[in-house]
N, C-alpha and C positions, 0 to 999 in steps of 0.2 A: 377651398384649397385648390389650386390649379398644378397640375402636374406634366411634366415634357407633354407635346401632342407635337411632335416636331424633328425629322432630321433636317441639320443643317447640314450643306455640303459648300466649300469652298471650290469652283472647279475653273477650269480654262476655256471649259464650252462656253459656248454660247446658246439662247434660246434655241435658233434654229435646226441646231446641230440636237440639243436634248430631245426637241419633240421630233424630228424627224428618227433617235432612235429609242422613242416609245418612254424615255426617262433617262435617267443620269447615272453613269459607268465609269469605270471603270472601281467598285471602290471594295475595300478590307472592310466589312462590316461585320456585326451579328442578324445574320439576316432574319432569325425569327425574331428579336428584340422588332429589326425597323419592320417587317411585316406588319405588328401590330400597332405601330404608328400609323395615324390617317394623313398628314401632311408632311414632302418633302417641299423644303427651302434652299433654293441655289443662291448664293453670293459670289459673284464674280473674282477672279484672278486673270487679271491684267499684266504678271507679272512675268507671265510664261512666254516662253517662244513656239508654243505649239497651242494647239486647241483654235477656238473660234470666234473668242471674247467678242461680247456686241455690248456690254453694259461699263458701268466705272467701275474701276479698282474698288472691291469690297461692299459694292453696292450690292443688295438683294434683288433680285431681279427676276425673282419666277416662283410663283409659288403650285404645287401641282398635287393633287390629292394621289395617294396612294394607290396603287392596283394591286400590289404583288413587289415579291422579288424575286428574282431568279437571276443563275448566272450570267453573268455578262459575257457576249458572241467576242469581244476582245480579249479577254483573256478567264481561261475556266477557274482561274483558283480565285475571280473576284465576282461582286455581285451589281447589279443592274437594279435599281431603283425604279421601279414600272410605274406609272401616270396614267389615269383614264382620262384628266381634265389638268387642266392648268388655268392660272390667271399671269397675267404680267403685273409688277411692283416694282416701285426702285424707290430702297430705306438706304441711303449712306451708313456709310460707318457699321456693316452690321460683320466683320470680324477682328477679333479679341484679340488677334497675333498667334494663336495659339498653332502650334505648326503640325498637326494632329489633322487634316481636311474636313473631318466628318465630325461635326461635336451633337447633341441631342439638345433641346432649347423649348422654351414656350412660346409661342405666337406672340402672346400680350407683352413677353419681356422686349420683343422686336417689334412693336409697337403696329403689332397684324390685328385686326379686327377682323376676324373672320364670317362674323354675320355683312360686314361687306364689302364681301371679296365676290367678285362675279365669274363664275368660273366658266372657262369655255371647255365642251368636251375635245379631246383627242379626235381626229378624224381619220378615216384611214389614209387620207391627201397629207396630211400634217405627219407622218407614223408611216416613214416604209420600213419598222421592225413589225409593225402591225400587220402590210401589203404581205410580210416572210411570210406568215403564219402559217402551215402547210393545212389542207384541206386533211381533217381525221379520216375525212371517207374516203382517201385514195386511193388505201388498199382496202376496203370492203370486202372485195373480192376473192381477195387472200384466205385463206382460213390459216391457224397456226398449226404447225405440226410437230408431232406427239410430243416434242420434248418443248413446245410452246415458242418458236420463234415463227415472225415475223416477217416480211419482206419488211427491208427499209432503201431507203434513197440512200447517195452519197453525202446529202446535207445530212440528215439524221445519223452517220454512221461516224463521220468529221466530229459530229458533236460529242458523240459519246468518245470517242479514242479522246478528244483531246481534255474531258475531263475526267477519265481514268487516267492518261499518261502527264495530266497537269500541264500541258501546253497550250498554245492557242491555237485555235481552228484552221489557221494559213497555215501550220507548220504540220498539218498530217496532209500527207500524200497517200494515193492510196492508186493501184496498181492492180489491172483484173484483166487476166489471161484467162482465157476463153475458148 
């Protein structure tokens, strides 16, 4: 018996644009459902007037093993589809109409053979969400104090205000008189 091993997503990226940020954004999901999915599937949308389309209308075009999920740096109330590797694919015809973007699927119904699919890893060349990743040991130096805070940067500070205040990261200012 075979069971989902698979999100799909219909999106307006394009390859270049996905792996440059580490995987595929902006989207409403259940993130620990797709956490425990091993492969995410992009299917092109050509029909948009924004994004970065490089494949056909409803073509599948990417297929990229799983890393994580985590919120996506465009907007905190969505989630970011993370990738270590990817292969490139192009299946026609692989959406339903279904106007929902994100549907869950098997490889074998999308006619994926994954014993031979050749994956290439994510590089940190290919991945400047990868290039972000802030060095843990920055603040080493730091120690916490009594009541357990930390030093943090203005990126780490953006990040957290705008997923408590449910915005996106452009839209906190932040303001330090001195």
């Amino acid at each position: 018996m075979s069971f989902t091993n698979c999100i799909t997503v219909l999106t307006a990226r394009g390859i270049t644009e996905i792996l440059n940020s580490g995987g595929s954004q902006a989207w409403r999901l259940d993130a620990t459902h797709v956490a425990k999915l091993p492969y995410l599937v992009c299917v092109q949308n050509s029909k948009k007037d924004w994004g970065s389309q490089e494949a056909k209308h409803h073509h599948a075009f990417m297929i990229g093993k799983i890393s994580g999920v985590s919120r996506s740096p465009e907007n905190a109330k969505r989630w970011i589809i993370n990738i270590d590797s990817y292969a490139e694919i192009d299946i026609p015809e692989q959406w339903d109409g279904n106007r929902n973007p994100v549907s869950y699927r098997k490889l074998e119904d999308m006619g994926i053979d994954i014993s031979k699919v050749d994956f290439k890893p994510l590089s940190k060349e290919d991945s400047s969400a990868l290039n972000a990743i802030k060095d843990e040991d920055e603040y080493d130096e730091y120690e916490e104090d009594s009541n357990g805070v930390r030093p943090i940067n203005l990126k780490e500070a953006k990040a957290g205000l705008a997923l408590y205040f449910g915005v996106n990261e452009d839209d906190i200012q932040i303001t330090i008189k001195g």
